[in-house]
N, C-alpha and C positions, 0 to 999 in steps of 0.2 A: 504494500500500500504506500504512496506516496506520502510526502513529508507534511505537505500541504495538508491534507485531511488528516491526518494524523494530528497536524497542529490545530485545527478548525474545531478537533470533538474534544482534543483538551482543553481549548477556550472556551467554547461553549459550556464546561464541566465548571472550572472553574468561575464560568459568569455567572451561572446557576445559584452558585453555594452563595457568592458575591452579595447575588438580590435578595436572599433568602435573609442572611444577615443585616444589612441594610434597611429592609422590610422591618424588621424586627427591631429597630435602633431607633428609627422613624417611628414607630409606633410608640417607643417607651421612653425617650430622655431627647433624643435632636429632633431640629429641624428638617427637611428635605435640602438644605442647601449645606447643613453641617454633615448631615451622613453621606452627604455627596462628595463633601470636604474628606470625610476619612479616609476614602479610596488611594486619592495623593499625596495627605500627609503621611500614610505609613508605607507606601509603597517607592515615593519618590526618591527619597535617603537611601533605600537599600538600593534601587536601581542604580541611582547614581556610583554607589560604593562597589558598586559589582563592577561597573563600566570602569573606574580608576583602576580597581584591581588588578584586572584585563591589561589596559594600557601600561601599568606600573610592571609586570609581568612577561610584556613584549609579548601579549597573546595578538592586542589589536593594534592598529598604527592610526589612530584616530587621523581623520581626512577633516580639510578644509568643509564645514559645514554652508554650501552658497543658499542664497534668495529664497529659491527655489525651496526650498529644505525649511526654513523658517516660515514660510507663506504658509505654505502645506501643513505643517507643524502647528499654527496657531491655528488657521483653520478649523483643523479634524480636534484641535484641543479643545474648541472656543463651542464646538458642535456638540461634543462630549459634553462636556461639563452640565450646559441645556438640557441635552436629552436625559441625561441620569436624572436632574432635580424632575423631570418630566414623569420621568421611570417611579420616582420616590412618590411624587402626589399620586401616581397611579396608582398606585399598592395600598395607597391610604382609603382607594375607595373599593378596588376588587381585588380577590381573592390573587396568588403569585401566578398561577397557572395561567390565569384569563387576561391577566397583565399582560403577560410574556406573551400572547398570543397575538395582543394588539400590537406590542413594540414588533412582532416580524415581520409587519410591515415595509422594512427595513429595506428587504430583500428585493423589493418593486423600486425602492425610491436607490437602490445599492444600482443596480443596474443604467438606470436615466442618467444619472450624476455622474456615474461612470463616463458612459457615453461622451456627455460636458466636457469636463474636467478632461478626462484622458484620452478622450476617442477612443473609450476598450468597448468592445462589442462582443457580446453571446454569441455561440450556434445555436441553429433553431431549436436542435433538439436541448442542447444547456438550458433555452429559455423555457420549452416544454417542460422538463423537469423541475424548473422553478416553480410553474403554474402549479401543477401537483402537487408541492410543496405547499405551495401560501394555501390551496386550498384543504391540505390537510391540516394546515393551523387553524384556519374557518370552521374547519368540521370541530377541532378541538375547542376553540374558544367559546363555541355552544352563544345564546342567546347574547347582544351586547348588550341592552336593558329592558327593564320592567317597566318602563315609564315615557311619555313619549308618544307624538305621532308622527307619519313621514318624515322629513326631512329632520326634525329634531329626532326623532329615533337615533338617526343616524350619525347626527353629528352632537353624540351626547357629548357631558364634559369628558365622559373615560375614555371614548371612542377619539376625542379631538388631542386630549392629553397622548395618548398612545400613537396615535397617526403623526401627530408632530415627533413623537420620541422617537418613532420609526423611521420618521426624514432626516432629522439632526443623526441620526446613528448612520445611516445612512450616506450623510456628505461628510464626517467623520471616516468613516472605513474607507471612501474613496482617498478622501485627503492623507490617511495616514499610509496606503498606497503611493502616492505620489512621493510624503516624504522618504519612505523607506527608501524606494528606487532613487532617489535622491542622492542617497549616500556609496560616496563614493569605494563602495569594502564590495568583495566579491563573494565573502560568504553570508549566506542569507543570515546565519542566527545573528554574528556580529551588527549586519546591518537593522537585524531588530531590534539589538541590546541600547545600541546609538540615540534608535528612532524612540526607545524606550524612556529611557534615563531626560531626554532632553527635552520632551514634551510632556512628560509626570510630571517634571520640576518647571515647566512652567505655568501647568496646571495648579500645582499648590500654590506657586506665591502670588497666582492672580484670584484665587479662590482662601487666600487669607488675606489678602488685602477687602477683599469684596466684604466679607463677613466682619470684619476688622472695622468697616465704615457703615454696614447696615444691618448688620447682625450681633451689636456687641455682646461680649460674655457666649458666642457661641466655639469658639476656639478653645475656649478653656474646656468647653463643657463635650466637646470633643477627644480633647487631650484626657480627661476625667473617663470618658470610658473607654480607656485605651483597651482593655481586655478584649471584648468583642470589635472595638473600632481597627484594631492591631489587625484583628483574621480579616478584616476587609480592605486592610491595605495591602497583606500579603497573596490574597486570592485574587485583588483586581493586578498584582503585576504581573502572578502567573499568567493570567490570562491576557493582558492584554501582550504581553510578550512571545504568547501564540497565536496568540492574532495578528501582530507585527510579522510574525515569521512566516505566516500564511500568506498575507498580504504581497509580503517578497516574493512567493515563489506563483501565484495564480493573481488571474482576474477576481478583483474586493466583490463580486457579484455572487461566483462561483463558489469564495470561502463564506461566506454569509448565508449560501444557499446550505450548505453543509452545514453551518452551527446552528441551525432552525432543529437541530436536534434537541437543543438547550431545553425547547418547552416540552419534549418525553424524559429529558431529565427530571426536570419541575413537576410533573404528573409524580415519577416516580418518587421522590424526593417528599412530595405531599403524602403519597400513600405510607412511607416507611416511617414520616414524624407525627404526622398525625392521624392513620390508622384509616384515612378515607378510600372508597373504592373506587372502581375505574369503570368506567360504561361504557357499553357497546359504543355508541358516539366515539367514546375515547379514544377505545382502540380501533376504529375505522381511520378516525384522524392521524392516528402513529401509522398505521400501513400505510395511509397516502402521500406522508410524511418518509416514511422508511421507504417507499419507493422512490421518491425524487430524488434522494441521500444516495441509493443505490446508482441510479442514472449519472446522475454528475458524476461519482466516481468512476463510472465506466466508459462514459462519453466526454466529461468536462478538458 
């Protein structure tokens, strides 16, 4: 199996436990914009420490960082940061599973952006498999509200929260594609380690300036649950450092279409913590799901 998917379903493993966490922080002591905050304070220092290591070690030959690379960089940072406080209020109103379902919309907006940005373009049948996919997250996300007619049905708050989280995640994965290629290293993890270390840390200090000036006493109160805020700083670099390395080696459309595994994580994840079961619905949604995962791998 190539490296690509390999690195695609341990990021999506890793994102899983990430929101789960998070879900959980958000509900009981922070904000949406401080449990968004934990992601980069604990993950940014060790990245960064890992990247010196490397270099002090003469494993990597750090390259001139151009334009390009920064643009890119603040970008996919600046989209990030968005969609997670996006990702957070979701969670505060629907269950994780049907959350995740709304944000993989991702995958639709992963493709366009692509397009834009990079001129990367699918095969039909890549794009086919996509379809299968988003539509086994539909079958999974089950009903989006109780309340509502026509066009409000549709465009509830959770539906609008998650659809925007889906596009920000979205011009994020492209952008953090562009930076990675960016860097001038010829092995992919290097160039992820680079793409890692230098966009978490710019993620934190623009996201403790913010909190710093509109959210006082939330830094502390972050620092205060370092215990559980600590597992989500260490789980968002695992993963986004296989998503950095996926990004290297495939089309952001392709790996995106692959981590849409993330929400039969989340099913499962729900069934082992909280003891709930899984309905036919469910599992029609993972086959269609498990099918497209299959196709890209075979075709992508």
């Amino acid at each position: 199996m190539e490296l690509w998917i390999i690195a695609s379903v341990a990021a999506a493993a890793f994102q899983t436990v990430r929101f789960m966490l998070q879900k959980h922080l958000a509900s009981v002591s922070l904000s949406a914009a401080g449990a968004t905050f934990a992601r980069f304070l604990y993950s940014a220092p060790v990245a960064c420490l890992i990247l010196v290591g490397f270099v002090a070690a003469g494993r990597i030959d750090l390259p001139v960082l151009g334009l390009d690379f920064w643009m890119f960089g603040m970008l996919g940072g600046a989209a990030q940061i968005t969609a997670t406080v996006c990702t957070v209020l979701l969670f505060g109103r629907r269950n994780l599973a049907v959350g995740m379902a709304f944000i993989k919309s991702e995958v639709f907006f992963t493709v366009l952006i692509g397009l834009v940005l990079l001129s990367e373009t699918v095969s039909i049948v890549g794009f086919g498999a996509i379809v299968v996919g988003v539509a086994g997250v539909l079958v999974l996300s089950g009903p989006i509200e109780a309340t509502g007619t026509g066009w409000r049905r549709i465009l509830s708050p959770s539906a609008a929260l998650g659809l925007t989280a889906g596009a920000l995640f979205g011009v994020s994965a492209v952008a953090y594609r562009g930076a990675s290629l960016a860097v001038e290293l010829d092995a992919p993890l290097a160039r992820a380690l680079v793409t890692l270390a230098a966009v978490t840390a710019m993620q934190m200090v623009s996201m403790w300036t913010w909190l710093q000036l509109r959210e006082p006493g939330e830094v502390g109160r972050v620092l205060a649950a370092y215990k559980s805020a600590g597992f989500i700083g260490l789980t968002s670099m695992a993963g986004t450092f296989c998503w950095f390395t996926a990004f290297t080696l495939q089309n952001a459309a392709y790996v995106k279409a692959v981590g849409q595994i993330e929400l039969v994580f989340g099913i499962v994840g729900t069934v082992l913590f909280f003891r709930e079961t899984i309905s036919r619905r469910e599992y029609f949604g993972m086959a269609l799901l498990a099918a497209s995962i299959f196709g890209l791998i075979l075709y992508a």
